[in-house]
C-alpha positions in Angstrom: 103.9 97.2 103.7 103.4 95.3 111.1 100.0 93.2 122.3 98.5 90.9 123.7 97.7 90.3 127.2 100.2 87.4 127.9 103.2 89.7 126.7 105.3 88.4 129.8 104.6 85.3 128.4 105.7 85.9 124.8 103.5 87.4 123.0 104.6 90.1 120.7 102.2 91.1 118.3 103.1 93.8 116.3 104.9 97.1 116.9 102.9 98.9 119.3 101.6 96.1 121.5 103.9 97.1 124.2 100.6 99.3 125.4 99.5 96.8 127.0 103.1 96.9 129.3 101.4 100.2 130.7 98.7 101.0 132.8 95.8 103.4 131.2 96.4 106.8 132.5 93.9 107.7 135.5 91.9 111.1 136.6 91.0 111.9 133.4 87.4 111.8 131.8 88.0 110.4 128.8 90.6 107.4 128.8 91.8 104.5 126.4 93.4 101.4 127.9 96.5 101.2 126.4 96.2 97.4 125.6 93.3 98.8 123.0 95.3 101.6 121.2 97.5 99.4 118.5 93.8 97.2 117.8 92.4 100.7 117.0 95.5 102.1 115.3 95.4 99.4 112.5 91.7 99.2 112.3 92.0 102.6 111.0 94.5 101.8 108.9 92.5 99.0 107.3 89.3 101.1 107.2 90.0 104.6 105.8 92.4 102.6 102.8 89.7 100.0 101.9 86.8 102.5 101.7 89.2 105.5 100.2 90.9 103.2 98.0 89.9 99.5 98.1 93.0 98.1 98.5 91.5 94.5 100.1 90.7 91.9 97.9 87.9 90.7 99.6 86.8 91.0 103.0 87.1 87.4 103.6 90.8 87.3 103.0 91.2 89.8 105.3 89.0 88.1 108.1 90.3 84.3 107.1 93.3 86.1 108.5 92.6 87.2 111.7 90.5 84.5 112.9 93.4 81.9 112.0 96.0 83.9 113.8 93.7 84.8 116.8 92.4 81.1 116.9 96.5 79.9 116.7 96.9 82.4 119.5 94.3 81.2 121.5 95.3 77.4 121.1 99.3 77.9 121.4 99.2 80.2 124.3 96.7 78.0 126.1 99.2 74.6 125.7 102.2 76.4 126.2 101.6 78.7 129.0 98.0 76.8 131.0 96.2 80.2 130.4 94.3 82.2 128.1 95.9 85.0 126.2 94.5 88.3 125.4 93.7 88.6 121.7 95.3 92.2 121.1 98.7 90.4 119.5 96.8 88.4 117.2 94.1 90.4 116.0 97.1 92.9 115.0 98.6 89.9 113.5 96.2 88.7 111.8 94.9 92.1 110.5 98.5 92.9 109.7 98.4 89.8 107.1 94.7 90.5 105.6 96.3 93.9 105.0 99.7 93.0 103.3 99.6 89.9 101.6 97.9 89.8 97.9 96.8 86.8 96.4 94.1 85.1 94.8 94.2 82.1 96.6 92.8 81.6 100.1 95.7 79.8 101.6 98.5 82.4 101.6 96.2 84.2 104.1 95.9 81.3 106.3 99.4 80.3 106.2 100.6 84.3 106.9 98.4 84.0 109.8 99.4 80.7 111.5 103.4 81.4 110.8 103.2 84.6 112.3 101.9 83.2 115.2 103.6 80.0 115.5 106.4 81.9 115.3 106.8 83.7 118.5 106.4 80.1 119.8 109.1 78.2 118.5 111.9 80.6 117.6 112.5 81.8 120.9 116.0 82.2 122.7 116.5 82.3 125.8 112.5 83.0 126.2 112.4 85.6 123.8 111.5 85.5 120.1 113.9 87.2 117.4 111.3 87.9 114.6 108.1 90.1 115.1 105.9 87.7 114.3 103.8 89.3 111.1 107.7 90.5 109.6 108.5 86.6 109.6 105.6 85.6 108.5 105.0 88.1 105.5 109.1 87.4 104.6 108.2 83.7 104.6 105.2 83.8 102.0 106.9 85.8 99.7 110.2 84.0 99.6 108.7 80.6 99.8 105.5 81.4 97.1 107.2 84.3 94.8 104.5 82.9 92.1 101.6 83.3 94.4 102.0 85.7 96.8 102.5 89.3 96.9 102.9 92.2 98.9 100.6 95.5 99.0 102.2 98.2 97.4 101.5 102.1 97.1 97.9 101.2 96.8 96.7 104.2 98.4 97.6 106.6 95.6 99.4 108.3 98.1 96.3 111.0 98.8 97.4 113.5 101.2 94.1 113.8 103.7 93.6 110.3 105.0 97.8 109.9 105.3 97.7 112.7 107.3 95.1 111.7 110.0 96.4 108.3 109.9 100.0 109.4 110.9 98.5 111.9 113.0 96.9 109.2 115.0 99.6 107.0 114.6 102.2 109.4 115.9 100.1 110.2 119.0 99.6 106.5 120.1 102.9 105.8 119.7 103.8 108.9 121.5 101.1 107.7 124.3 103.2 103.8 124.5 106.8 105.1 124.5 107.9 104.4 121.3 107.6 107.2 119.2 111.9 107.9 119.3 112.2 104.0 117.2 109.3 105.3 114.4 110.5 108.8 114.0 114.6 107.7 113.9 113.4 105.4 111.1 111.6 108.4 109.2 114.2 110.5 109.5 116.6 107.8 108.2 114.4 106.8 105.3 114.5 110.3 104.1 117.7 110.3 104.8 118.5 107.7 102.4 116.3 108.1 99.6 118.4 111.3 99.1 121.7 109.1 98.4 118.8 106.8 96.3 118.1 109.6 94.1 121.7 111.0 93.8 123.0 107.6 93.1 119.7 106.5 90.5 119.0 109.9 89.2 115.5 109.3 90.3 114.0 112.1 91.6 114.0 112.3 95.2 109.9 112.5 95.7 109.8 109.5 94.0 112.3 107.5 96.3 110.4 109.0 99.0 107.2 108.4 98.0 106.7 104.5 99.6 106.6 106.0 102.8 103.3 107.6 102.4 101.4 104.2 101.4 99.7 101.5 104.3 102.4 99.1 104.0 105.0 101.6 105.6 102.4 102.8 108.4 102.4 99.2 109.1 105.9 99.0 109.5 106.3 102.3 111.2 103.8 101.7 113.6 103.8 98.1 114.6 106.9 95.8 113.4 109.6 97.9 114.1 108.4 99.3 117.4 107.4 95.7 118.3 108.9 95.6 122.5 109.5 91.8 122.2 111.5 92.1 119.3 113.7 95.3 119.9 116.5 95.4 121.6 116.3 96.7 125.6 118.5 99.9 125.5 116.8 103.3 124.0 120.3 104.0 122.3 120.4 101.0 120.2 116.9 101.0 119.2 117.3 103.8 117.1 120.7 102.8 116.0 119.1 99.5 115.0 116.4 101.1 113.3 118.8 103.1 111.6 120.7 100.3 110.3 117.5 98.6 109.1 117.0 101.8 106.8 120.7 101.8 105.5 120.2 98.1 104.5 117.0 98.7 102.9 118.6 101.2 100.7 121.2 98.8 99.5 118.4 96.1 98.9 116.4 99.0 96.9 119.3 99.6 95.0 120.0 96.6 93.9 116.3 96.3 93.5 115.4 93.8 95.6 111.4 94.0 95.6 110.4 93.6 99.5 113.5 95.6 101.3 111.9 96.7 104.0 110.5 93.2 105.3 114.1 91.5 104.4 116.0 94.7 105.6 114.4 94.2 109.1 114.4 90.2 109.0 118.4 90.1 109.0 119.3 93.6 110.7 116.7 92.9 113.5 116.9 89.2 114.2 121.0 89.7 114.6 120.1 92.3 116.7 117.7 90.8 118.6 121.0 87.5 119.0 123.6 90.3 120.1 121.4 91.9 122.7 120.1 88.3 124.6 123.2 87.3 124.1 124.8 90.3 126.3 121.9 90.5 128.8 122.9 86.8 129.5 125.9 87.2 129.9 125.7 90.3 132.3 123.2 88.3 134.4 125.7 85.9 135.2 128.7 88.5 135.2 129.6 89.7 139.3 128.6 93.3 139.2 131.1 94.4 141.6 133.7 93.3 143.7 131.4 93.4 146.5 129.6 90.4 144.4 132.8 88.7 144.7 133.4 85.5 147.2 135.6 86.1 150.3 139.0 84.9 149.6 140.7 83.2 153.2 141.7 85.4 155.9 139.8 88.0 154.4 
């Protein structure tokens, strides 16, 4: 159904832009900077479905797309911060939009675009946004235009030899960024669940499962889940968030609510997101020992 180089600064892009958090590995021949591995990732993504399966509606869609949300990047980041930000976030944005959104009308595209970005702006709490930017923006279209906008579907027809080298590469890069625990708990969970979906439907259990396989779900796999500046800080939790996100999801698919996945991780992950700045401020202003502690008199 998804970095940028002013990260400190807010960025957020999608999933797997916290590459750019980590310095490209050295002494070997061949190396990547990290910053460019989610930008590559999704390009992939786009390419290998559109020629395989022409899932885009036009080109122009898809490029309307990215140049709002980079050119929204660009401006905001330059206003807000005095500097010019690196367009990883927002080309991941942006392509994340051209990618997900169906419609016949130009405008949803825009509109994904500059929400997303705008986003990650303005609904910040204590200097941290609570939505990955491309989830909120793709949850917003649909909910707010149900008559004109859509969301891509199993478009792929699910063909076994381009999934597999795009979750090949999509494992490895996330691997190579750190995050590969928060996109493998989620499989595991998903599979997990459509098991209780089929026993409780009576649908068979490959067709519960087989979403998974299609672009939208490398999308959120691979970039809005595993987003850095929209997950929670401990290891633990991630997953257990991520986890929680599937388990809702399920209970929206049962009760066949259309886009799960994108609602499922709206409310799981922005309540998430509340609980954990929440804590962190209130441990940074918490004495840590008694040590921390002022003198009492005579002491």
């Amino acid at each position: 159904m998804a970095g940028d180089a002013h990260l400190r600064q807010g960025s957020g892009g999608q999933a797997l832009s916290s590459a750019q958090h980590l310095p490209a590995p050295r002494g070997r021949l061949l190396t990547i900077d990290n910053r460019y591995l989610p930008p590559i990732l999704i390009t992939s993504i786009l390419v290998g479905a559109n020629l395989s399966f022409g899932i885009l509606e036009g080109w122009e869609r898809t490029a309307l797309s990215i140049v709002v949300a980079i050119g929204t990047e660009i401006v905001l980041g330059r206003i807000t911060y005095g500097k010019w930000p690196h367009p990883a976030s927002a080309y991941i944005s942006g392509i994340s939009a051209g990618i997900l959104i169906r419609s016949p009308f130009l405008w949803p595209y825009f509109f994904t675009s500059f929400i997303s970005i705008l986003s990650k702006y303005v609904l910040r709490l204590k200097g941290r946004h609570i939505w990955n930017p491309t989830n909120f923006g793709v949850s917003a279209m649909v909910l707010l235009a149900p008559a004109t906008v859509t969301v891509l579907s199993i478009q792929w027809g699910n063909a076994v030899a381009p999934m597999a080298v795009i979750w090949l590469l999509g494992a490895v890069i996330v691997w190579r960024v750190g995050r590969a625990h928060i996109s493998a708990t989620y499989v595991a969970a998903f599979f997990v669940f459509s098991f209780v979906r089929s026993a409780l439907t009576g649908v068979p259990w490959l067709a519960t499962v087989a979403p998974i396989t299609g672009p939208m779900y490398q999308l959120f796999i691979f970039f809005m889940i595993t987003d850095p500046k929209t997950t929670v800080r401990s290891k633990k939790w991630q997953c257990i968030v991520v986890v929680i996100v599937a388990f809702v999801e399920m209970l929206m698919r049962l009760a066949e609510v259309v886009y799960a996945p994108f609602y499922a991780l709206f409310v799981v992950g922005s309540i998430a997101m509340v609980i954990d700045i929440s804590r962190e401020s209130q441990s940074s202003h918490r004495p840590s020992s008694e040590a921390d502690l002022p003198a009492r008199d005579g002491q």
